[in-house]
C-alpha positions as CSV (number, residue, x, y, z in Angstrom):
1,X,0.0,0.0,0.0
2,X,0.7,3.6,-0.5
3,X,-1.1,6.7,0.8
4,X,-1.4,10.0,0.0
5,X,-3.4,13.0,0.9
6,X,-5.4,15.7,-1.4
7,X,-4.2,18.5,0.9
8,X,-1.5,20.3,-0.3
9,X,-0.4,21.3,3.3
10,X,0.5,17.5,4.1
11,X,4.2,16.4,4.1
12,X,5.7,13.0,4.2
13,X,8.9,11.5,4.7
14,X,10.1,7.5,3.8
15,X,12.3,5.4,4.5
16,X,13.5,1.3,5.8
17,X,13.4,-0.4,9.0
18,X,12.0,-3.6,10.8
19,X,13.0,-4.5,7.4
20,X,9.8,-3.3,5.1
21,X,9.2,0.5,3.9
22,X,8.1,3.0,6.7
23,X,6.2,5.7,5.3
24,X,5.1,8.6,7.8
25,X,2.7,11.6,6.3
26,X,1.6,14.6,8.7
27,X,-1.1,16.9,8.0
28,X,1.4,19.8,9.5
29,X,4.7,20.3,7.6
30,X,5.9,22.3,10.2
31,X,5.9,19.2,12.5
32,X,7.3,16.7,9.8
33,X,11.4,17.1,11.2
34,X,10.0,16.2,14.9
35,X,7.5,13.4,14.3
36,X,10.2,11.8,12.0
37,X,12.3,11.8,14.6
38,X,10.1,10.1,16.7
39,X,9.1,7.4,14.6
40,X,12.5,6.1,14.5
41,X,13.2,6.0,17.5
42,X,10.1,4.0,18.5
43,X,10.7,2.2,15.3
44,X,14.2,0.9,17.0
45,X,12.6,-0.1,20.0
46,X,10.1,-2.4,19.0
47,X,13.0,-3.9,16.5
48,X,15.2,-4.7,19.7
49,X,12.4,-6.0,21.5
50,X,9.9,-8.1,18.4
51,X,12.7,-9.3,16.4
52,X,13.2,-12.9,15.1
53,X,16.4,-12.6,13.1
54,X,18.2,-10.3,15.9
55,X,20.2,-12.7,18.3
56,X,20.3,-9.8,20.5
57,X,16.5,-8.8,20.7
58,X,14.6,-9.3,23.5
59,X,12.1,-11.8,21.7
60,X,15.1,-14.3,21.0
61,X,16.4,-13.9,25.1
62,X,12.8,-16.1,25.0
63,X,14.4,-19.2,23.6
64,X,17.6,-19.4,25.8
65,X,14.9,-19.5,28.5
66,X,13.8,-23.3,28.0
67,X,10.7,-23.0,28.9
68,X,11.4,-20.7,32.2
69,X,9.3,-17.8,32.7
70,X,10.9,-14.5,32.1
71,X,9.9,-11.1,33.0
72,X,9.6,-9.3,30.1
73,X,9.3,-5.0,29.0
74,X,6.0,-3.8,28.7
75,X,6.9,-3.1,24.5
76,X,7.2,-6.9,24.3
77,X,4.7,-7.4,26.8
78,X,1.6,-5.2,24.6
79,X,3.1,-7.3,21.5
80,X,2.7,-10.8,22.4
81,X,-0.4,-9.4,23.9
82,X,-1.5,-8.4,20.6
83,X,-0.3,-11.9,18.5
84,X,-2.4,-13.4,21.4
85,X,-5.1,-11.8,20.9
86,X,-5.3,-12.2,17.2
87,X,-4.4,-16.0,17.5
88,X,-7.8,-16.4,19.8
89,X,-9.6,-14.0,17.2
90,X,-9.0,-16.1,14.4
91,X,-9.4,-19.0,16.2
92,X,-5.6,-20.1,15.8
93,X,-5.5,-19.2,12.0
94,X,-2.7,-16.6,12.7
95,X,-0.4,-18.0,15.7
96,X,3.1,-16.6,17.0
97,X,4.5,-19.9,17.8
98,X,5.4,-20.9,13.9
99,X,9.0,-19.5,14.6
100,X,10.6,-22.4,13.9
101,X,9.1,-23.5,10.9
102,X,9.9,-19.7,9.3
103,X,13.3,-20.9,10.9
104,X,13.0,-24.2,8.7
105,X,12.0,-22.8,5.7
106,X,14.9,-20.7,5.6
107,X,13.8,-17.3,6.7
108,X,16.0,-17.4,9.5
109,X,17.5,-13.5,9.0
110,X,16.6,-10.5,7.1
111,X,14.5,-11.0,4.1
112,X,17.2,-9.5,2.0
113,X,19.6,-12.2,2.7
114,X,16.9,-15.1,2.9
115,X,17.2,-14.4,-1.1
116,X,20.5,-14.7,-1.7
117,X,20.8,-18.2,0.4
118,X,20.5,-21.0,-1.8
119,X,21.1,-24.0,1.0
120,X,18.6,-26.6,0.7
121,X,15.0,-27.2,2.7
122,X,13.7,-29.5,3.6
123,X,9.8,-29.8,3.4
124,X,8.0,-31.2,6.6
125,X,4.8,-31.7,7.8
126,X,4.8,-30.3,11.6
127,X,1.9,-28.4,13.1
128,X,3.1,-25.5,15.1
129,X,2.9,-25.9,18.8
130,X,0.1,-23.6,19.3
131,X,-0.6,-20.2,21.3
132,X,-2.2,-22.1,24.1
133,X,0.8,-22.7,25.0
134,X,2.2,-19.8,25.8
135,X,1.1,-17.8,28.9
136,X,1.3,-14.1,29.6
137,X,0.7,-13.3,32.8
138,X,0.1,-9.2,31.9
139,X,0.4,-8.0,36.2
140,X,3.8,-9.3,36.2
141,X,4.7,-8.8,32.2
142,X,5.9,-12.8,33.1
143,X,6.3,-14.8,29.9
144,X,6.8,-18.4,30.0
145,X,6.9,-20.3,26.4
146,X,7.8,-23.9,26.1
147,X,11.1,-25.4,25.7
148,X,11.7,-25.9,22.1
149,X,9.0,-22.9,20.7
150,X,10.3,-20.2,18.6
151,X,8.1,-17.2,18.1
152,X,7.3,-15.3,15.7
153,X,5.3,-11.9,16.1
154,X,5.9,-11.3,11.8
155,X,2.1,-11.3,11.4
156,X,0.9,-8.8,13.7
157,X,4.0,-6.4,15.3
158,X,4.3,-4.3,12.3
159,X,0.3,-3.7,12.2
160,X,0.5,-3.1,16.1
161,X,3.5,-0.9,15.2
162,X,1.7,1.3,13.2
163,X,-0.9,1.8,15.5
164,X,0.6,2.8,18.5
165,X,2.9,5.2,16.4
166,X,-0.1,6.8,15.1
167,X,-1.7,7.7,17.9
168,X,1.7,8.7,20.0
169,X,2.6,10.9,17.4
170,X,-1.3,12.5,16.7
171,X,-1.4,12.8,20.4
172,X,1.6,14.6,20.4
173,X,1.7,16.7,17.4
174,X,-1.8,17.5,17.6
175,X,-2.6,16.9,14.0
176,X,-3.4,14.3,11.3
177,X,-0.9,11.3,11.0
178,X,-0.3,8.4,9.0
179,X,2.1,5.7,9.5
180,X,2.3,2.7,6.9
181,X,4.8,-0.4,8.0
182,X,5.3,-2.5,5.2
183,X,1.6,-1.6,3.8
184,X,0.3,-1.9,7.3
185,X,-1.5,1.6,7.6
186,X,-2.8,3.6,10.5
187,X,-3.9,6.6,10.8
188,X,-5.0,9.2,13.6
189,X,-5.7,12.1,14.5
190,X,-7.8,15.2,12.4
191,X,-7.6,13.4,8.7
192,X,-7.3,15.7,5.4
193,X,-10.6,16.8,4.6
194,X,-10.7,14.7,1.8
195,X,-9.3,11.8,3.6
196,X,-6.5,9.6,3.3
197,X,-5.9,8.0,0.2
198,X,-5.1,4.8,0.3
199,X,-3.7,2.4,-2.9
200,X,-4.2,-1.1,-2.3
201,X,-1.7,-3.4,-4.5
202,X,-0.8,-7.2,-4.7
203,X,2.0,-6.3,-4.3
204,X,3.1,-3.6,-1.4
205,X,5.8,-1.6,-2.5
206,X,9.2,-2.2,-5.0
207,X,12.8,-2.4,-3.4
208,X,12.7,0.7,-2.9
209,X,9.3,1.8,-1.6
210,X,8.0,3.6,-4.7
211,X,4.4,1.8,-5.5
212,X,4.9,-1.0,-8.7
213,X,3.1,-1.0,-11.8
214,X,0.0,-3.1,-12.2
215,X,-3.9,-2.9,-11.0
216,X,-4.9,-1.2,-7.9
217,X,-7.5,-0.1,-6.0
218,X,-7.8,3.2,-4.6
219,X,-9.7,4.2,-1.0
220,X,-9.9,6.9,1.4
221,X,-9.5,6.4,4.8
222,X,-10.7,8.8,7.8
223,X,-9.8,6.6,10.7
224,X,-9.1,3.0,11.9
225,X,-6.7,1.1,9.6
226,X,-6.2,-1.0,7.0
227,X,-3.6,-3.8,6.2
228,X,-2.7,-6.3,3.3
229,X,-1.6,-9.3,3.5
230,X,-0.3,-11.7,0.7
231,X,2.1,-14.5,-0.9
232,X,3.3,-12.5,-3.9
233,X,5.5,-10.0,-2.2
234,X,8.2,-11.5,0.2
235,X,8.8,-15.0,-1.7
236,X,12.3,-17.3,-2.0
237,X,13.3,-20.6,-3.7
238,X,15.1,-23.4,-2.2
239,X,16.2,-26.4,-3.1
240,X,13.4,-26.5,-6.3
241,X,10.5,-25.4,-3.8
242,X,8.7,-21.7,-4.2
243,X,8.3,-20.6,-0.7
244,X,6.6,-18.2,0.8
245,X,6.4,-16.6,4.6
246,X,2.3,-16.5,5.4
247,X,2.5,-20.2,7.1
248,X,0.0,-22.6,8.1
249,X,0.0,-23.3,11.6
250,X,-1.4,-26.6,11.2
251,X,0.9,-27.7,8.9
252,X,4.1,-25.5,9.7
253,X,4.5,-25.0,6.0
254,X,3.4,-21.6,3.5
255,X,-0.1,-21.6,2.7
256,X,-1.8,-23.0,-0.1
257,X,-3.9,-20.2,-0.8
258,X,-6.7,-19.5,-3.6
259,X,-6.0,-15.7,-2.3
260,X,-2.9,-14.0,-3.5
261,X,-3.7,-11.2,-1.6
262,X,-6.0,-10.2,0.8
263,X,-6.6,-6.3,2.0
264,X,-8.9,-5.4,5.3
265,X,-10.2,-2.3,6.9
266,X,-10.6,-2.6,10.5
267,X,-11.1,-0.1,13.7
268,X,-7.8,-0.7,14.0
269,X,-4.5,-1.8,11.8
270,X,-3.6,-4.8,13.9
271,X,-7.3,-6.4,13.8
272,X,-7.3,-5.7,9.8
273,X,-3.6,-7.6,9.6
274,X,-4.9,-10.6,11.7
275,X,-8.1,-11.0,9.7
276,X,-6.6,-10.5,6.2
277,X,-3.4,-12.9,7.1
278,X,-6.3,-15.8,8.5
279,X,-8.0,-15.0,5.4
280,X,-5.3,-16.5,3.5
281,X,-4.3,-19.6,5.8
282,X,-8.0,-20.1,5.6
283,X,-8.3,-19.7,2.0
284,X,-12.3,-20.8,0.5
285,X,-14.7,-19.2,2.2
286,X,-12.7,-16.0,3.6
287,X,-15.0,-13.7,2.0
288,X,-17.8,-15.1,3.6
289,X,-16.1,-15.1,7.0
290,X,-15.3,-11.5,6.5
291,X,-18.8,-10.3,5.2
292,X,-19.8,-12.0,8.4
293,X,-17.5,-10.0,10.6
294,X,-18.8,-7.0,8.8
295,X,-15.2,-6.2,7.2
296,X,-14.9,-4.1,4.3
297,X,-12.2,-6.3,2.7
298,X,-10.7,-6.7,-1.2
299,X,-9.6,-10.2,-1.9
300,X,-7.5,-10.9,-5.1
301,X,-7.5,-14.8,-6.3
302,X,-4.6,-16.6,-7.6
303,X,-6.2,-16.0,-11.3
304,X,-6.3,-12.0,-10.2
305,X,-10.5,-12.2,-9.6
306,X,-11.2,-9.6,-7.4
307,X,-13.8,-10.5,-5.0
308,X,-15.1,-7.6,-2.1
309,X,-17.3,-7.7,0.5
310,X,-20.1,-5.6,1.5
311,X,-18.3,-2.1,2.4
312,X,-15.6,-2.7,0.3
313,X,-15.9,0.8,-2.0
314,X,-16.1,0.6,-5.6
315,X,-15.5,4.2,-6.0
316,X,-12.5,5.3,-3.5
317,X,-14.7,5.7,-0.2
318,X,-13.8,4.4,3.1
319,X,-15.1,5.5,6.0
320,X,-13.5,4.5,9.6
321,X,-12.7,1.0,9.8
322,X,-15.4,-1.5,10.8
323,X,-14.8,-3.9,14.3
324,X,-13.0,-6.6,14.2
């Protein structure tokens, strides 16, 4: 996704980390330099404290824990909170403990050098260990996960990310803020008075975060957020298999999908990612499942049929985003 404004008083500023394309636009130029600055900084944060691929984060100080509990901040703390939350949402569909079959698969580091890795996988049948199994005991921010569990908070930091640094930075600045993570938008705040315009893409964004060519869909958003989820975008080949990193919990391996892509709006960007990524693992029957929920979603099949449910704008018209 990309977004951009109407109003020519907005001003936006791009650039990388947590590994995807952060995007930032404020209704005040004048508070651009400061809210930047912020962003970053809480950007770093939840890196050294959600990342998989860092041996030095405070995620990974989980598995040399064998299954003890450990007391954990309250960043990490609100983000397994979150993958917890959407795991019992979607009834398991999206779960944090399918760590180590990422790990398996080969995505064991940062996407960009996932690519360039051509060692052999080997494919396996194992059903992820499941977020029962965890326990968070929020009082004392006391995380125990079992012995031999990786986890893996891919499918829902970034969304959560975008929230909270929406509403920080709204809160503080006192105007109209967008934050995208990766396609993962939020937005809060005073919008522009035409909205927030919103692209919606298979694919999210080219190396180097400009949008790519192809069909799109174009929406306004005034509040809430709205996320994407998909197979085309962060894919690798190993050892003669196409792989993928949306993964079936029940089967530890990447989804077999009839979705390519799957976009949600939602009162908030974390309950959009969580229902557009169990859209996927779900696969026939998602748009039902969503129409149900009363989610304005966009579903794109593997043939590119576009499929949208009741809500779901054919002109670019979004209002805020439904409950998840």
């Amino acid at each position: 996704m990309s977004a951009r404004t109407g109003s020519r008083t907005a001003a936006a500023a791009q650039w990388r980390a947590l590994g995807t394309t952060v995007r930032l636009v404020v209704t005040d130029p004048a508070l651009l330099g400061s809210c930047d600055l912020l962003l970053a900084r809480y950007l770093a944060e939840v890196d050294a404290a959600c990342s998989r691929v860092r041996d030095d984060s405070e995620l990974a100080a989980l598995d040399a824990a064998a299954g003890r509990p450990v007391r954990v901040s309250p960043l990490l703390a609100e983000a397994l909170d979150v993958a917890l939350r959407a795991a019992r949402t979607t009834d398991g569909a999206v779960d944090p403990t399918v760590g180590s079959a990422l790990d398996a698969l080969g995505y064991d580091r940062d996407f960009t050098l996932v690519r360039e890795d051509d060692r052999p996988v080997r494919l396996t049948v194992r059903r992820a260990a499941g977020w029962r199994t965890v326990h968070l005991d929020r009082a004392t921010r006391t995380v125990t996960v079992p012995e031999g569990v990786r986890l893996d908070l891919g499918a829902t930091a970034k969304a959560w990310a975008a929230d909270r640094a929406a509403r920080t930075l709204a809160a503080a600045a006192g105007c109209g803020v967008l934050v995208s993570l990766g396609g993962d938008t939020a937005v809060a705040g005073e919008p522009p008075a035409d909205g927030w315009r919103i692209r919606v893409q298979d694919v999210t964004g080219s190396v180097d975060g400009t949008p790519p060519d192809g069909p799109h869909a174009l929406v306004g958003l005034r509040g809430g957020g709205l996320a994407t989820s998909g197979t085309t975008a962060r894919r690798w080949r190993r050892g003669g298999h196409d792989l993928h990193h949306i993964v079936d919990p029940r089967t530890g391996l990447p989804v077999r999908s009839p979705w390519r892509t799957v976009s949600v709006a939602a009162a908030t960007c974390a309950d959009a990612n969580a229902q557009s990524t169990a859209a996927l693992v779900r696969g026939a029957g998602a748009e039902r499942r969503l129409a149900r929920r009363g989610l304005p979603a966009r579903l794109v099949a593997q043939d590119g049929t576009v499929v949208t449910t009741p809500g779901w704008p054919a002109s670019p018209v979004l209002t805020r985003g439904a409950a998840a």
